[in-house]
C-alpha positions in Angstrom: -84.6 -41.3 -5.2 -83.9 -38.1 -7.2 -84.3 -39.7 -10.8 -87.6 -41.3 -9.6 -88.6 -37.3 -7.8 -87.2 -35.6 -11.2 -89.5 -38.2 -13.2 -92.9 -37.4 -11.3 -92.1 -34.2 -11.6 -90.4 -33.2 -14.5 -93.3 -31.1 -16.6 -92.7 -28.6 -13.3 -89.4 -28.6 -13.0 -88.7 -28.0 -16.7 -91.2 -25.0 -16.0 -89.3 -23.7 -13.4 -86.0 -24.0 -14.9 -87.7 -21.7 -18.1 -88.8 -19.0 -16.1 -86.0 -19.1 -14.0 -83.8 -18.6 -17.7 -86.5 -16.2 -18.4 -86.1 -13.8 -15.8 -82.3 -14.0 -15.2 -81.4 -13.7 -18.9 -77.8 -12.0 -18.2 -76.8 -14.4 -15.8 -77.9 -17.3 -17.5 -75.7 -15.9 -20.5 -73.1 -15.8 -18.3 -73.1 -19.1 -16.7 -73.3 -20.4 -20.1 -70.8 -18.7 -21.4 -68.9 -19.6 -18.8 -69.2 -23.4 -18.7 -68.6 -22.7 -22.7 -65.0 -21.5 -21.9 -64.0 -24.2 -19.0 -65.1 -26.9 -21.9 -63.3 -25.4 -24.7 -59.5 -25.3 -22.4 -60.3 -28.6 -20.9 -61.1 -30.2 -24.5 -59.4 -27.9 -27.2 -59.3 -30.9 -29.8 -62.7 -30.8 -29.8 -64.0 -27.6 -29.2 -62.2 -27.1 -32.4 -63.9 -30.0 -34.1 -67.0 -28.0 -32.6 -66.5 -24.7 -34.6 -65.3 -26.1 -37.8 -68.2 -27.6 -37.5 -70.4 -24.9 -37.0 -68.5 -22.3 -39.3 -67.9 -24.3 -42.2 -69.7 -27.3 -41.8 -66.8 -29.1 -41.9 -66.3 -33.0 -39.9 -63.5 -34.7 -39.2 -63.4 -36.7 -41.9 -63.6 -33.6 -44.4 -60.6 -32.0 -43.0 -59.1 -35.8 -43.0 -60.2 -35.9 -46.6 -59.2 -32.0 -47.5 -55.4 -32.5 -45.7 -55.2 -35.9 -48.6 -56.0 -34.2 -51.5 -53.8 -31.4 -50.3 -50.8 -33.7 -49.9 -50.9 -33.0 -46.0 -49.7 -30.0 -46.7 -50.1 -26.1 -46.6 -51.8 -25.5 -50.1 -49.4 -22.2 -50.2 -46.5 -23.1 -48.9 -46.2 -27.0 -48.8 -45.6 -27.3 -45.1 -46.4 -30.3 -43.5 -50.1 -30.4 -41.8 -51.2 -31.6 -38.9 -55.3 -31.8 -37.9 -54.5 -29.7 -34.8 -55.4 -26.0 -34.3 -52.4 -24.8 -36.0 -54.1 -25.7 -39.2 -56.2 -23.3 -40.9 -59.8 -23.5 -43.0 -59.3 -20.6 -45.4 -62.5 -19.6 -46.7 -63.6 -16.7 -49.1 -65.0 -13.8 -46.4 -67.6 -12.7 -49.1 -69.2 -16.2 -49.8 -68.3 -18.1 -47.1 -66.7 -20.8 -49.5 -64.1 -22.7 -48.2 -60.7 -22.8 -50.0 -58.1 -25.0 -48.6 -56.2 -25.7 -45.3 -53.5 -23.5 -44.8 -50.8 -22.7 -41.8 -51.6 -20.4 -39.5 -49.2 -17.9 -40.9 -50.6 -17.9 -44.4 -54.1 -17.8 -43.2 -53.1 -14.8 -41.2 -51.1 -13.4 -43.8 -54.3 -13.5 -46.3 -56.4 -12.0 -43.6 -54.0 -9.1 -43.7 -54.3 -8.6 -47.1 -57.7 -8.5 -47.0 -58.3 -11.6 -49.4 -57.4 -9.5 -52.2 -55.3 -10.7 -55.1 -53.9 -7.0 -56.2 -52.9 -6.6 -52.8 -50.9 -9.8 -52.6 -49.3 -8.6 -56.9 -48.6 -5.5 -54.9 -46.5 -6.8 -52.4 -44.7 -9.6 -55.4 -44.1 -6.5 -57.1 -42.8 -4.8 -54.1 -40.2 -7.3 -53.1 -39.5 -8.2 -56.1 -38.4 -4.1 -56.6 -36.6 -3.9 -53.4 -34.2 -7.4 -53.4 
């Protein structure tokens, strides 16, 4: 009975359900937000999938693809990759370009260093002088 009341009816409900949205603006943000946060802990695989996605325009296949040409492996530090969260889509800040797949703690480690190559010589240079 619904589907068949929803059917006749659907121009004004959809009109309702606008200005309803409309005029509660906050808490419609909210309840989105969070539905948003029960999906993403009750399907982390794929909320992950999801932001690739939207961040770097990235499928599963790419980073299936990306992880290959890699060797399956941390493109600084060879360790073995796994398509799970742990693994990392390094991109340039300024251009947006992705890079490679790195482990979490390189990709942090970068981030630190604020993607800059004579901040990373600086730090060589400093262990290097201090062994």
């Amino acid at each position: 009975m619904g589907s068949a009341y929803y059917e006749a009816n659907k121009e004004k409900i959809l009109a309702k359900n606008r200005a309803w949205r409309e005029e509660n603006k906050d808490r419609d943000r909210e309840n989105k937000k969070k539905r948003y946060t029960r999906w993403k802990k009750e399907n982390p695989n794929a909320a992950s999938e999801y932001q690739r996605k939207r961040r770097y325009g990235l499928t599963k296949e790419d980073m299936v693809k990306m992880l290959e040409d890699q060797g399956g492996t941390c493109a600084l530090c060879s360790e073995r990759l796994y398509l799970k969260r742990e693994t990392h889509v390094d991109h340039c800040h300024e251009t947006g370009v992705v890079r490679g797949l790195l482990c979490m703690r390189h990709n942090t480690a970068l981030g630190i260093f604020g993607d800059s190559p004579a901040n990373l010589r600086n730090a060589a240079e400093y262990l290097s002088r201090t062994k």
